[in-house]
N, C-alpha and C positions, 0 to 999 in steps of 0.2 A: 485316514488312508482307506483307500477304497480296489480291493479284491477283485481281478475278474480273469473265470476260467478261461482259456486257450477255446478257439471254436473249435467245434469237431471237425471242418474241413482242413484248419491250419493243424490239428494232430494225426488227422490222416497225412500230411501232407509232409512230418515229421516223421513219423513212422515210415513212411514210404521211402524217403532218404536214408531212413537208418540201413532196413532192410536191403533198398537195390546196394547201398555203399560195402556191406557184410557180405550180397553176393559176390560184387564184381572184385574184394581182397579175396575169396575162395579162385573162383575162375584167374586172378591174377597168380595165383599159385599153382594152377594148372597150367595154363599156357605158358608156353615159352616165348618169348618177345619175336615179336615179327618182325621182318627186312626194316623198314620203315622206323622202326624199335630200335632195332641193333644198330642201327645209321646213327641214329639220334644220339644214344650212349656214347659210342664211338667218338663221333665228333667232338661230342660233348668234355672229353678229359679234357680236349682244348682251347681255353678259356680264348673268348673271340667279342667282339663288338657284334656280329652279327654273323651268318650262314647264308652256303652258299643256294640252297633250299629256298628256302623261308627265315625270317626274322629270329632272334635269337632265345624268347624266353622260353619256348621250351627245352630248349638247349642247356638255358641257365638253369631250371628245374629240374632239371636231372644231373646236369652233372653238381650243383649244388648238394644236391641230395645225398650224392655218391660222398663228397666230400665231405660233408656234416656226420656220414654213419660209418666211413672208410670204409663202405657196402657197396656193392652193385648188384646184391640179390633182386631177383625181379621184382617181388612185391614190395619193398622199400621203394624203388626206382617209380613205381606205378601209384605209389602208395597217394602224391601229393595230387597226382592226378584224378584218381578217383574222389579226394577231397572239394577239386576244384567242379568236379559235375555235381555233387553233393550242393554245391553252391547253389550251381546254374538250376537245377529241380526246383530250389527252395524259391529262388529270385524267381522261377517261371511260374510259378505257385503265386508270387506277391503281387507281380508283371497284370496277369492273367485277372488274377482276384479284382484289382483294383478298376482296372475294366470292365469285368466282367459278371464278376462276384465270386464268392470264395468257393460254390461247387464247380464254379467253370475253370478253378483256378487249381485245383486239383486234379480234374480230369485233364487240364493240358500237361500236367507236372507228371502225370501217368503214363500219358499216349507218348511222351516224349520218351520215356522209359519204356517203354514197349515198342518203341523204332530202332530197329540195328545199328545203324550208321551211328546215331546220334549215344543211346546207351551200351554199346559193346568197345565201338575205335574211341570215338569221342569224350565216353563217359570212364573208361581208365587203362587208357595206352596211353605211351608214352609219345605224343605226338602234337604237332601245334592247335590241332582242333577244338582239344579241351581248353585252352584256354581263349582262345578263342570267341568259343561259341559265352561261356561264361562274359567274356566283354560284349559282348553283341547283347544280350538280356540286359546288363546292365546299365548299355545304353540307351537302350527302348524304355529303358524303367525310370532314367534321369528326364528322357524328352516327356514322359507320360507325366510325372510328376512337373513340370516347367509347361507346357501343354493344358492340362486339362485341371491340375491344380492347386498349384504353389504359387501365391500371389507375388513371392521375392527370390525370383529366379534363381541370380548369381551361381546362388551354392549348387543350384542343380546344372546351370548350364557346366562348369567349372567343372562337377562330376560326371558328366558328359561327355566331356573333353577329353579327360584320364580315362577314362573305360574305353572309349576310342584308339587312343592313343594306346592304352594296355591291348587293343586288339590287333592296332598296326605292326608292335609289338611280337606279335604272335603267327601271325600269317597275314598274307596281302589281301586276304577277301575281306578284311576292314576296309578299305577304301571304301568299298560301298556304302556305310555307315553315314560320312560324311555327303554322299551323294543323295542317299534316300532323304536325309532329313532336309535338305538342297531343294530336291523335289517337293516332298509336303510344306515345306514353306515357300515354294513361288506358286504353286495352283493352288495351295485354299485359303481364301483372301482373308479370312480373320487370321492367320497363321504371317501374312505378308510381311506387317507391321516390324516383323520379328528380323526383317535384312535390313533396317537402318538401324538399329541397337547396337549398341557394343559387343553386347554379350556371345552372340553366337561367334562374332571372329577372337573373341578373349579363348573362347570352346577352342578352335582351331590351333588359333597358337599350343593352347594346352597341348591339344595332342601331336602338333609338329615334333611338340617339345623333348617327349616321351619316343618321341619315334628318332631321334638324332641320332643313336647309333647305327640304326640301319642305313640312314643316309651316308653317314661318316663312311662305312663299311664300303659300300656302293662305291662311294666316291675315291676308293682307296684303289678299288679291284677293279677300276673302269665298268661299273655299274655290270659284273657279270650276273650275279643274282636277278634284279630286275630284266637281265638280259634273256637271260635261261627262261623266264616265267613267264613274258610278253612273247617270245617267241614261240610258244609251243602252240598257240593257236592261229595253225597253219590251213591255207586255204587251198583246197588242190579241185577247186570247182564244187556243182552240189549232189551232193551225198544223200541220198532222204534217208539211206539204208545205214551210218553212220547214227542219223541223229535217232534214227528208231531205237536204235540199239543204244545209245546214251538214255534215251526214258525209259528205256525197259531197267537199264541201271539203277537209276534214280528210284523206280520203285518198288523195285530187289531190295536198294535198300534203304526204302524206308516201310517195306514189306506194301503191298497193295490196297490192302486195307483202311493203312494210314496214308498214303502216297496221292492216291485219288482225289480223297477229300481234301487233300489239302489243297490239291491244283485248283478244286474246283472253287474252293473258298477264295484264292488267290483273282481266279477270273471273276468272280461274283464281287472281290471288296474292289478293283478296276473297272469293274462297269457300274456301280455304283458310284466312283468316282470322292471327291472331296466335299460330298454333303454329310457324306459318313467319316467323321473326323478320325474315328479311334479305328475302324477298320483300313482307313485310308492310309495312317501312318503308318502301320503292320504289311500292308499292302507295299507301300512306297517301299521300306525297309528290307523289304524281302526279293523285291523285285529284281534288282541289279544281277546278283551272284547267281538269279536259276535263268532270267533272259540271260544273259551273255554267254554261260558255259553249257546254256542247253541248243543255243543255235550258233556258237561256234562250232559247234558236234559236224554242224550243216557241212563245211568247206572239208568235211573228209578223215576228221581225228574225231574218234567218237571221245578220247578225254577218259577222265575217272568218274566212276556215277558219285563217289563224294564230293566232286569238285562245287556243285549245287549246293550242296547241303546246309550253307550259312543261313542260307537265302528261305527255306524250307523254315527254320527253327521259328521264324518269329509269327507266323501262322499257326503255330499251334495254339495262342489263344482265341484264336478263331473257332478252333474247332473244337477246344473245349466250351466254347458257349454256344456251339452248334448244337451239341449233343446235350447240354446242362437244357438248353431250350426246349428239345424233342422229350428229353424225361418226365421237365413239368407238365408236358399234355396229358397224362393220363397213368394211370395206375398196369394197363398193358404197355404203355410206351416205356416205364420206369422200369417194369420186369426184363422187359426185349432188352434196354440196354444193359442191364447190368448182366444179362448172360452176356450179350455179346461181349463186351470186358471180359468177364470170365476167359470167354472161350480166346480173345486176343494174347491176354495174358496166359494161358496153358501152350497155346501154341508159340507163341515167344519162347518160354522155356523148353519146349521142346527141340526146338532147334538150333537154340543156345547148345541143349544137352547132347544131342548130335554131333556138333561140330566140336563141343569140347574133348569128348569119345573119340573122334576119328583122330583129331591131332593126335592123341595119346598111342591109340590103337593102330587105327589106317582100315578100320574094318569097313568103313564105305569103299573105300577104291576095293577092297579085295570083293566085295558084295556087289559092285557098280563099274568094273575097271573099264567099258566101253565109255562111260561119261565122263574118265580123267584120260582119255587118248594124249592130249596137247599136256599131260601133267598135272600131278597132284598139288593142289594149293593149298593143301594140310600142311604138306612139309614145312612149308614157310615158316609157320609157327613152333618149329621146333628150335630147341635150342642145341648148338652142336657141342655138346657134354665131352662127349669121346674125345676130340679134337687133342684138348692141353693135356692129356696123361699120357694116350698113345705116342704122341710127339715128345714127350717127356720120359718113358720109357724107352723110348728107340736112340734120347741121346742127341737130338735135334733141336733140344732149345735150350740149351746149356746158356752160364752167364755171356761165355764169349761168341754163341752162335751166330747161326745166319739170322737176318732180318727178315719179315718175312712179309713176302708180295703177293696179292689175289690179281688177279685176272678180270673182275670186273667189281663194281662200285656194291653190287648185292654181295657177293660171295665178302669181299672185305668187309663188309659189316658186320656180316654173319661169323665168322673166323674172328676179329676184332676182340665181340665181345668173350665168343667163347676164351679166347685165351687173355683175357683178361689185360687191367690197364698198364699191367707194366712191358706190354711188349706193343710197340708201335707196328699198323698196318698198313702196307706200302699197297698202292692199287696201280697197275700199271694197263691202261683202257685210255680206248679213244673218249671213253665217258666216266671220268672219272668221281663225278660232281663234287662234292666238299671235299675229298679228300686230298685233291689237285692244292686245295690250301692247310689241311691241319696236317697233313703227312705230304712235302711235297718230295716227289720222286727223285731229285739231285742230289738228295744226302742218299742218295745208294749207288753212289758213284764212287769203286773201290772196294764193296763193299759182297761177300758171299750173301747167296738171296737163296731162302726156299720158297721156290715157285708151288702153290698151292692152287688147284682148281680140281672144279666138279666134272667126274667123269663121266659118261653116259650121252644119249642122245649124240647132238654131233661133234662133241670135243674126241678128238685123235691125236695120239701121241706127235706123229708126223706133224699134224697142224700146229700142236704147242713150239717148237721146234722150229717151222717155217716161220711163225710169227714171232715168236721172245729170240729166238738166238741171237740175231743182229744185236742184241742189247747186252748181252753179255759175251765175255771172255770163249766162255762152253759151256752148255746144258746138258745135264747125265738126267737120264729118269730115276726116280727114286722108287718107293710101291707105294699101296691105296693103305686109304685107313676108311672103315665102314661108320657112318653115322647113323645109329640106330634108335626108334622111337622112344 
């Protein structure tokens, strides 16, 4: 039997999981679940083949959860989530190493955690990206392995397939998956060989296979889902001033630092082209999700600056062997970087530590209230506590009460969870999104409804009134109940 220690890059690399996983259950007990959050929950009591959003397992991963601990406390609910980035770090750690070597394989597994988008939403809320992004590693870790060096495929292409299909599974920016490896196998001709094989279309089926709920779903609801998601990139002529503002998103939030480089790693492993096999396939991999959603921006919708962000992920071993490269020159080159880390890492937590303070507090808007004119996006992240007691006190949600209706697809998320899974939440909007199927509005036909909406800005009594009355018998106003941080 023969002994051998853990390298120190694979126990830095262990440790660092431990630690960012320890942060983000802290911060999960801080924040209260965001819109995006409380949607997901919500839905989720609804056992469904698929959503009307996105694909269904994160949907199954929470509401499973919930079911398994008869909990929907947020850290439970967050809990499998921040396991599943805990994954993604390590695989981008192996991903990374195995290309690159094991200190370049560390420093992507760090920078990735020191990117917002990817370690604060992605790395443990409850939303499709964490899982996601974990399939997409996976996948680039089964082609690298099948690629560059597993003489008997099968098992890797077949692992390929599933992590694929676990990503179609998850959100639609897997498609690209199947498109980048598409690519790096028709341009680089030693790779060509690989489109008369069985193997890659055995990959395929795998993941149709895995993906058949969504289609089932689709093909139930006359494909409204795909419908909803193809249509939102809308073309109303060219915008330059749109698409600026979608890059400025993009590297908000992958903070500037990290965002740069990586574009610029991106333009460099493309102009280089398919003589550089292992940048090419990172390259090809990544391309689809930040070309499409950063010059769809062009026709006038600047989009979500996440929308990119699949596409972004698989560059980080780029640029962890960018910098592992710059260190080995020199003993000043070794110092410079490891401040600069320092100081990426301090200011990451800083601003972590900011934004967790103001949800809590609000003490940015009352220090800064000219830069929240349009509204605070702190709120978002609260969870509405007050809601189920005051309403419960006042004698309003009694066994035999009214049912109770929001006014748009946010506020009903938000109210949903707050008052928890035993009372169904009716969304009555021209935009209803999922709700239009796990709560659909005809069982309130007969039926007393408390109308529930957020007052402030331009909601007016008269307005509620001019717009809901048609739908009911008669609408009396009731009074407010205060949501407080």
């Amino acid at each position: 039997m023969q002994t051998e220690r853990l390298s120190i890059a694979t126990r830095q690399a262990l440790m660092l999981m431990l630690l960012t996983a320890v942060a983000r259950v802290v911060l999960a007990g801080v924040l209260g679940l965001g819109v995006d959050e409380s949607y997901e929950v919500v839905l989720s009591r609804v056992p469904s083949l698929s959503y009307f959003d996105h694909p269904p397992l994160s949907f199954w991963i929470a509401g499973g959860t919930a079911r398994l601990t008869g909990s929907e406390a947020r850290v439970l609910l967050r809990l499998p989530f921040i396991l599943i980035f805990a994954g993604t770090t390590f695989l981008m750690f192996r991903l990374t190493a195995r290309l690159y070597g094991e200190r370049a394989g560390f420093l992507a597994a760090l920078l990735l955690n020191l990117s917002p988008v990817f370690s604060i939403s992605a790395g443990g809320w409850i939303l499709p990206d964490g899982p996601l992004e974990l399939a997409i590693v996976a996948t680039a870790f089964c082609l690298t392995r099948i690629l560059f060096v597993e003489p008997r495929p099968w098992r890797w292409w077949l692992l390929a397939g599933a992590a694929t299909g676990l990503g179609l599974l998850s959100k639609y920016h897997a498609v690209f998956l199947p498109l980048g490896t598409l690519l790096f196998l028709l341009t680089r001709r030693e790779a060509r060989g690989w489109l008369g094989r069985p193997e890659p279309y055995a990959a395929a089926a795998v993941a149709l296979l895995i993906t058949t709920p969504v289609l089932l779903w689709n093909a139930q609801h006359n494909f409204a889902s795909l419908r909803f998601q193809t249509g939102r990139a809308t073309f109303h002529g060219l915008h330059p001033a749109a698409l600026a503002q979608n890059l400025a998103g993009q590297l908000g939030y992958l903070l500037p630092w990290i965002g740069v480089p990586l574009l610029w790693l991106l333009v460099n492993g493309l102009r280089r082209g398919p003589r550089d096999a292992k940048s090419w396939l990172l390259s090809c991999l990544a391309l689809g999700p930040i070309a499409v959603f950063t010059f769809v921006s062009l026709g006038g919708n600047p989009g979500l600056p996440h929308w990119p962000a699949p596409g972004y992920l698989l560059l980080f071993p780029l640029l962890g062997d960018a910098i592992a490269r710059f260190e080995r020159r020199g003993r000043y080159q070794h110092m410079l970087t490891r401040r600069l880390l320092v100081g990426a890492a301090g200011v990451f937590v800083l601003l972590v530590m900011i934004a967790a303070t103001d949800v809590a507090t609000g003490w940015v808007t009352r220090a800064a209230p000219s830069v929240f004119r349009r509204g605070d996006p702190s709120l978002e992240a609260m969870d509405w506590r007050d809601l189920d007691p005051e309403l419960t006190r006042r004698g309003l949600l009694g066994r035999n009460g009214p049912v109770v209706v929001a006014t748009s697809w946010i506020d009903a998320a938000k109210i949903g969870y707050a008052l928890g899974p035993s009372r169904p939440v009716f969304c009555l909007s021209d935009d209803p999104r999922g709700f239009r199927y796990a709560f659909p509005p005809n069982a309130l036909v007969g039926r007393d409804a408390l109308l529930l909406l957020r007052l402030g800005g331009q909601s007016r009594l008269v307005d509620v009134v001019a717009r809901y009355g048609q739908y009911f018998r008669s609408l009396e106003p009731a009074d407010t109940i205060p949501i407080r941080r």
